[in-house]
ChimeraX commands (.cxc) that place a marker at each C-alpha (Angstrom):
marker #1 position 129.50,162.10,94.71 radius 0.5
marker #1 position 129.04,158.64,96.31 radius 0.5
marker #1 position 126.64,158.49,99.35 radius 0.5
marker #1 position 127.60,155.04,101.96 radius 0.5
marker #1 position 125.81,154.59,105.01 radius 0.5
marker #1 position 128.37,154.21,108.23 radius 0.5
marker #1 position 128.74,150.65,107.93 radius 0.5
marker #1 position 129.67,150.40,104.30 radius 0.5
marker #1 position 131.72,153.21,104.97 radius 0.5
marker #1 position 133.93,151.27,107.96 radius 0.5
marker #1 position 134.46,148.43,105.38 radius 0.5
marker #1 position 135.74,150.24,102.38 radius 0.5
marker #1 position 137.50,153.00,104.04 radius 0.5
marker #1 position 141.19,152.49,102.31 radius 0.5
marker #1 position 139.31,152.41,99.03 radius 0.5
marker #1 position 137.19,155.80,99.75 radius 0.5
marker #1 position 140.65,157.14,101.50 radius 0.5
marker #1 position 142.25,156.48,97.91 radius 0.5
marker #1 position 139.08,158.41,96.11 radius 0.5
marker #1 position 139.54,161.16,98.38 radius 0.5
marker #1 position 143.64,161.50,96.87 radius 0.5
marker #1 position 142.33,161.36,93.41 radius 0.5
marker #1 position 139.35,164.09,94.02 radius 0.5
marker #1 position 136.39,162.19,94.72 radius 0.5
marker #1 position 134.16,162.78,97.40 radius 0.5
marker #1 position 132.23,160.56,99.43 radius 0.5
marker #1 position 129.21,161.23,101.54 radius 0.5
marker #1 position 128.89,159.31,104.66 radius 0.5
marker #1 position 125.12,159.14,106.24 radius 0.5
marker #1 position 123.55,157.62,109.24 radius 0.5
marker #1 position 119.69,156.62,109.56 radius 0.5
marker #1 position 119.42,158.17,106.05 radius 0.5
marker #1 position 120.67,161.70,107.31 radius 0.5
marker #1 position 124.28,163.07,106.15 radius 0.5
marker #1 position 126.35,163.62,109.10 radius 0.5
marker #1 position 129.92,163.26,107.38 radius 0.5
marker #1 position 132.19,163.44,104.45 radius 0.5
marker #1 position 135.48,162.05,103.31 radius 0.5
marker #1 position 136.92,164.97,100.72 radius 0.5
marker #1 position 140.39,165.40,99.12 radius 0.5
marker #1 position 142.51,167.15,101.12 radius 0.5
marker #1 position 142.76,170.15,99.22 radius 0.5
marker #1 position 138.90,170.94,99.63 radius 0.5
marker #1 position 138.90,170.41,103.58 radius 0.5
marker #1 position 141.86,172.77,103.79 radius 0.5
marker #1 position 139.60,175.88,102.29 radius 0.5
marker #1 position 139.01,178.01,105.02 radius 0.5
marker #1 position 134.65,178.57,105.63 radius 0.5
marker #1 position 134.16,175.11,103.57 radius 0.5
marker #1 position 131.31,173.28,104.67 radius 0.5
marker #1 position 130.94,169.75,102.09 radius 0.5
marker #1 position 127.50,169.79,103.08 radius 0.5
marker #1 position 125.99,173.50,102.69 radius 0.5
marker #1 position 124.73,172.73,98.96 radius 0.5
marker #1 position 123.06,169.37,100.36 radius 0.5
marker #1 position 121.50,171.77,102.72 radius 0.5
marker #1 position 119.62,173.96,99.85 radius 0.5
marker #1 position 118.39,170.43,98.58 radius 0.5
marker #1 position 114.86,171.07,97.88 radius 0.5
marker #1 position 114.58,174.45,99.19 radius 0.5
marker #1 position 112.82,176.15,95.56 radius 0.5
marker #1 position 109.93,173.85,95.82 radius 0.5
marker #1 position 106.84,175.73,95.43 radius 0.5
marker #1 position 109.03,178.95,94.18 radius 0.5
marker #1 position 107.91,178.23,90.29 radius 0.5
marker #1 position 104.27,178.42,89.00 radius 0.5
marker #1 position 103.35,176.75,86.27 radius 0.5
marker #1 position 104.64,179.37,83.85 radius 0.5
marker #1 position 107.99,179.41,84.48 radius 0.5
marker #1 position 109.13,180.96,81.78 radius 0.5
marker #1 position 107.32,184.02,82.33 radius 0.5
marker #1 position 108.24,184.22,86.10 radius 0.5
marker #1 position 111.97,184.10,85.13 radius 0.5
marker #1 position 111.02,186.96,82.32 radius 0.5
marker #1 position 109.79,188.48,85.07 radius 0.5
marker #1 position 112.65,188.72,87.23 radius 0.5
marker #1 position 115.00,189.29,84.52 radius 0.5
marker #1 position 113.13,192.16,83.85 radius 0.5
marker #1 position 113.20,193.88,87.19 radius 0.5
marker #1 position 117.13,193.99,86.58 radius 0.5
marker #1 position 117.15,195.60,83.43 radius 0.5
marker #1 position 115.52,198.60,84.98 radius 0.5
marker link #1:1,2 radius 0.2
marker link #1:2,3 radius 0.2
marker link #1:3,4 radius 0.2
marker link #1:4,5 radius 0.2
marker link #1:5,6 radius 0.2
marker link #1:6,7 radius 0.2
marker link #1:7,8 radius 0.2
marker link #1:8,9 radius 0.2
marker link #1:9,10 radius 0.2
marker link #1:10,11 radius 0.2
marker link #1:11,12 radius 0.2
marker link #1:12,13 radius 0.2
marker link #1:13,14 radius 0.2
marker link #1:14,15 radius 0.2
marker link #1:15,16 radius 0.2
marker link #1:16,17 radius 0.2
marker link #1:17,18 radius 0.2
marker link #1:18,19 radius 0.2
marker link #1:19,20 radius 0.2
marker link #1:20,21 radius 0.2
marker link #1:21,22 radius 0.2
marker link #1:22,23 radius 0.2
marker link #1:23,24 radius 0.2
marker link #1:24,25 radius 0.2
marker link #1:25,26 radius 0.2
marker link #1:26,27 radius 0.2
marker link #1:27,28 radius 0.2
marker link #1:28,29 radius 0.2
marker link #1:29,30 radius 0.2
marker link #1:30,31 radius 0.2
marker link #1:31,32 radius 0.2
marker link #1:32,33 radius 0.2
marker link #1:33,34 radius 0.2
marker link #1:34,35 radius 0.2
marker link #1:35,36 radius 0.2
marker link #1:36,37 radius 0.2
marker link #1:37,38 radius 0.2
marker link #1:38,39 radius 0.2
marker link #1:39,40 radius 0.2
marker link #1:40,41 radius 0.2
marker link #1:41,42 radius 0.2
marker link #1:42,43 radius 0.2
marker link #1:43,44 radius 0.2
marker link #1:44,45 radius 0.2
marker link #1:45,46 radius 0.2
marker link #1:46,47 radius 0.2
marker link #1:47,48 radius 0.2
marker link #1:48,49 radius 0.2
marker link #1:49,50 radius 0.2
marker link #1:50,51 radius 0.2
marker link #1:51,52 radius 0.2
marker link #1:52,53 radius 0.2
marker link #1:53,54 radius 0.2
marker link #1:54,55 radius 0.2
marker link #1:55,56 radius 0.2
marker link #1:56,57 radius 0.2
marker link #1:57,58 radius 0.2
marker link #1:58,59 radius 0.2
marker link #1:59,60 radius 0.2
marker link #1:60,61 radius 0.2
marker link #1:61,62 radius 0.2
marker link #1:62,63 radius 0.2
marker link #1:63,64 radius 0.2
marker link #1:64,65 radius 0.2
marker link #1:65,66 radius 0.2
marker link #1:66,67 radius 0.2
marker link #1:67,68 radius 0.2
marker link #1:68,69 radius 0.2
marker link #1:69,70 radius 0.2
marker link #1:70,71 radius 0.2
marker link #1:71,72 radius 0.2
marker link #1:72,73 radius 0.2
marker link #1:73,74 radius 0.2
marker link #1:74,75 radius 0.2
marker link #1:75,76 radius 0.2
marker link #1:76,77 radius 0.2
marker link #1:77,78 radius 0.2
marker link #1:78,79 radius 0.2
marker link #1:79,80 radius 0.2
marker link #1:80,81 radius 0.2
marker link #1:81,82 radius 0.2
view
């Protein structure tokens, strides 16, 4: 996915429009924070989609792991076996 600021965005529209029909996505940000997206058609028709709500999770797991991650994903693989 290609990320533009607004500006870059204004000038190349046509080309990102043309992306969009051949299943690219585009991110659009201002001041460094996503607040848009230009996606094929076919995604923006889905009912409940939101282009941004993985973006969102972007970072959320830091801290989650300890050093030993192996064991902490033994771990919780474990408590579903039982």
């Amino acid at each position: 996915m290609e990320t533009l600021g607004i500006e870059a965005t204004r000038k190349r529209l046509p080309e990102l429009v043309a992306a969009a029909r051949e299943g690219k996505t585009t991110l659009i940000t201002r001041h460094g924070k996503a607040c848009a997206a230009i996606v094929p058609a076919s995604i923006a028709q889905v009912e409940g989609f939101s282009p941004l709500a993985m973006l969102q999770l972007r970072g959320s797991a830091r801290g989650v792991w300890s050093r030993h991650r192996e064991r902490d994903i033994a771990t919780l693989r474990d408590e579903w076996e039982r």
